[in-house]
C-alpha positions in Angstrom: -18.2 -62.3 137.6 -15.3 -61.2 135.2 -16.0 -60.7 131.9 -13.7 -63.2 129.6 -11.0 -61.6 127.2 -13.2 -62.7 124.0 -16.5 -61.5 125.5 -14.5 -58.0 126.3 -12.9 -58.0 123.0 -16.8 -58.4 120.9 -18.0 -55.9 123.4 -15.2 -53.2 122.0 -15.9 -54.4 118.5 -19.5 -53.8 118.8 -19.0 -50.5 120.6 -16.6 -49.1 117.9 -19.4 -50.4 114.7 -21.7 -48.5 116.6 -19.2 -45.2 116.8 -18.9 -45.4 113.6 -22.5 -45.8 112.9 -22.9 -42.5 114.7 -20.5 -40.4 112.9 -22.5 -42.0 109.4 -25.6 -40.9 110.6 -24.5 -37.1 111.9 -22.6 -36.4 108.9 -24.6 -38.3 106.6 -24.4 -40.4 103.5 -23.7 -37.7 101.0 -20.6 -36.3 103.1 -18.5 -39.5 103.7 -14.9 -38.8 104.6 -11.8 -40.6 102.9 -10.9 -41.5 106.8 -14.3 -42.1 107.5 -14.0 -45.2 104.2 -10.9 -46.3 105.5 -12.2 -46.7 108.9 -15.5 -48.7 107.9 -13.3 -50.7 105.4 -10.8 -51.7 108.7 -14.0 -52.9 110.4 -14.6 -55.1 107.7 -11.7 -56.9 108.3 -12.2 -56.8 111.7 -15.8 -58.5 112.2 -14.8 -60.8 109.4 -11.5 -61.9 111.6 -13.9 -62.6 114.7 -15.9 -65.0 112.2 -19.1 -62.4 112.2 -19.6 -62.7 108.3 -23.3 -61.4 108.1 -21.6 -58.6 110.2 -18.4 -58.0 107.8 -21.3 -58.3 105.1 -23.2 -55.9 106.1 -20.2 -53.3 106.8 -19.0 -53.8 103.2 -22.4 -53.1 101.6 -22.6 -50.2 103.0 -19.0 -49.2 102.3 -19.2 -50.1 99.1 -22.6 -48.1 98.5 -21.3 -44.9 100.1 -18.0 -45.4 98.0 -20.0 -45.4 95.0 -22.5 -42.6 96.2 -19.8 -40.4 96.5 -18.8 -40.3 92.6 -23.3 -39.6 91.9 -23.7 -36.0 90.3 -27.1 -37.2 90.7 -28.1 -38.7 94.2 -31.1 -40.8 93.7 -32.7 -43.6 95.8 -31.0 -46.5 97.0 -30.5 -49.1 99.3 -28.0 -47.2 102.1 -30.7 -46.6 105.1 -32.1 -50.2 104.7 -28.1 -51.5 105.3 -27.8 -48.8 108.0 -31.0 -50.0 109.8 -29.9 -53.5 109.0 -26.6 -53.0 110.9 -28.6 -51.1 113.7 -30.7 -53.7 114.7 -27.5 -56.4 114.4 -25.7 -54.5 116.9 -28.2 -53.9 119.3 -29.5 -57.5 119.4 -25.7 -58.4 119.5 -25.5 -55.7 122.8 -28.7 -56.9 124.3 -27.4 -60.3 124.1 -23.9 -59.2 125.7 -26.0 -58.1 128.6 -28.4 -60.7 129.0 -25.1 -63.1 129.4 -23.9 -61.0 131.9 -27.2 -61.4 133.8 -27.3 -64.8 133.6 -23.5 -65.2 135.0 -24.3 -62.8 137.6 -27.3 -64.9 139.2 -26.4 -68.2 138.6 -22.4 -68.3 139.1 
């Protein structure tokens, strides 16, 4: 069975937060990229324009933590890795829920 045009479209979206989330976590909070801000600030937009707001929420904490991180002379504790894990385990549920769909079409249409 044919994945619809919205279901592909969330799949992409998902797949390109978790991209992202890669590239955080190899070059780490401390190192952020202007192009790496811009991108993570796009996404923003993005999730919040498919109506995922805890999503969009979640992106912008983080973006808005790094952004400020960056301008530290002193890095100190905060909040970034519970966000990161917080996005981690959204996206996975969100993909495990993709594919259970899937399973569910496949076997019983």
């Amino acid at each position: 069975m044919e994945m619809s045009d919205q279901e592909e479209a969330l799949e992409q979206l998902l797949s390109d937060v978790e991209n992202l989330m890669e590239d955080l976590y190899q070059s780490g909070f401390d190192t952020v990229h202007d192009s790496t801000l811009k991108t993570l600030n796009n996404m923003v937009r993005r999730t919040a324009a498919y109506g995922m707001e805890l999503l969009s929420e979640l992106l912008s904490q983080l973006t808005d933590g790094l952004t400020m991180r960056r301008h530290q002379m002193e890095k100190k504790e905060d909040s970034m890795a519970r966000v990161y894990a917080q996005l981690y385990r959204y996206v996975s549920v969100c993909g495990d829920k993709i594919e259970r769909d899937k399973g569910v079409r496949y076997y019983l249409l």
